[in-house]
C-alpha positions in Angstrom: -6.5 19.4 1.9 -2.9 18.3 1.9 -2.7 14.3 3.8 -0.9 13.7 6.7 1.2 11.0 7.8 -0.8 9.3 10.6 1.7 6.3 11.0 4.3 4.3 9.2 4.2 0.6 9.4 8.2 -1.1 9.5 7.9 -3.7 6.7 11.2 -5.0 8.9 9.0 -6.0 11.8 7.1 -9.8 11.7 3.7 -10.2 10.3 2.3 -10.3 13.5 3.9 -6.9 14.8 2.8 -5.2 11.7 -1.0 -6.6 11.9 -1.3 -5.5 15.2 0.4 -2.2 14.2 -2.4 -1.8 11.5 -5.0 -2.9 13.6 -4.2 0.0 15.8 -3.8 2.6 13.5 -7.3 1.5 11.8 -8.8 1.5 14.8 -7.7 5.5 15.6 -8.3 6.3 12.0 -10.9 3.8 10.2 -11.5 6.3 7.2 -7.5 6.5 6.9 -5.6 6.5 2.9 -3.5 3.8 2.9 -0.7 4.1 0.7 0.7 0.1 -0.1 4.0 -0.2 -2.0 4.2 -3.2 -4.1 8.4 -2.9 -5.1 9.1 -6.7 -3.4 7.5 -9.7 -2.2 7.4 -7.9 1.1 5.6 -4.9 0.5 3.4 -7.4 -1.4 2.7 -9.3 1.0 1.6 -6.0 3.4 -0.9 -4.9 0.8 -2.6 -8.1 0.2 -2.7 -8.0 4.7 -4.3 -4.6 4.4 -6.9 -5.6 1.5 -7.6 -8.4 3.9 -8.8 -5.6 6.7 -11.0 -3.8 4.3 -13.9 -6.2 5.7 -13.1 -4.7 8.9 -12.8 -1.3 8.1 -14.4 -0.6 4.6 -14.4 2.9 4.9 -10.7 2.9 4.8 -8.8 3.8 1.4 -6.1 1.6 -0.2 -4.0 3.4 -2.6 -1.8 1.4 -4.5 1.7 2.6 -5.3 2.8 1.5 -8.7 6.1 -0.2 -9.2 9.0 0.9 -10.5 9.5 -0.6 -13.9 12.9 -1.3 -13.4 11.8 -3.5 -10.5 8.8 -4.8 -12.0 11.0 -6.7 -15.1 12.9 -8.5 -12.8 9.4 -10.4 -11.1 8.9 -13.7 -11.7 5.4 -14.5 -13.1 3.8 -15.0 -10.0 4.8 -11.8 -8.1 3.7 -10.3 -11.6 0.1 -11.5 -10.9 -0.1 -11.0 -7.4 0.7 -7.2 -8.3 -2.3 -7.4 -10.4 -4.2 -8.9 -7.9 -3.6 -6.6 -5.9 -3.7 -2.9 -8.0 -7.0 -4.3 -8.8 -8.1 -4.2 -5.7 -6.9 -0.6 -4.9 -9.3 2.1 -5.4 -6.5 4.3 -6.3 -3.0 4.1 -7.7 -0.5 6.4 -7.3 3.0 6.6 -9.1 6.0 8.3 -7.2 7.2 11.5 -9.0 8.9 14.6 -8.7 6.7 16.4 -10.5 3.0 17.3 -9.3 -0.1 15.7 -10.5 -3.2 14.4 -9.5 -2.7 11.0 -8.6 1.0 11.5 -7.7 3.1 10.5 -4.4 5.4 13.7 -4.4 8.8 12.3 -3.6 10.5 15.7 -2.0 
C-alpha cells in the first residue's frame, strides 16, 4: 500500500500555528506516518514538537528523515546531538533517494 500525503505542515509558520496544525491532523489521523526532516535547527525543532505528541497519540508513527551529509558537517555539536536525540527516538528512518528501496523517501 503506497502512503498518502494527508497534510503538510509550513515549517515557515510560528510554533504555535504549527502545533495546532499537528494537533489537527493527529486528531483526523492518530495512526498517521510522520515523516520529520532534521536538515536545520528548524526542522529540528518540529521533530522534537512531534516526539513530544507521541504521549498523546502513541499509535502514530515518526519516521525520521536522515540528513544530508553535506548538511550534517556543517552542525555545530549540539545540533549534532539533538539529531541523535532525536533519530533515536524515531521508529524508522528514512533517507531521500532516487532510487527505490525499502526504507527510502522516493524523491520524484
Amino acid at each position: 500500500m503506497k502512503p498518502i500525503t494527508i497534510g503538510c505542515i509550513r515549517l515557515s509558520d510560528t510554533t504555535e500555528i504549527r502545533e495546532q496544525a499537528l494537533d489537527a491532523l493527529l486528531q483526523n489521523h492518530p495512526n498517521a506516518r510522520l515523516l520529520v526532516g532534521v536538515n536545520d535547527e528548524m526542522e529540528l525543532a518540529f521533530a522534537a514538537c512531534v516526539l513530544r505528541k507521541r504521549a498523546a497519540f502513541p499509535q502514530m508513527e515518526v519516521c525520521g528523515v536522515l540528513a544530508c551529509e553535506t548538511i550534517a558537517n556543517n552542525w555545530s555539536e549540539e545540533t549534532r546531538d539533538l539529531f541523535f536525540c532525536i533519530m533515536e527516538q524515531c521508529v524508522r528512518k528514512a533517507m531521500l533517494t532516487t532510487e527505490e528501496g525499502e526504507d527510502n523517501v522516493l524523491i520524484q
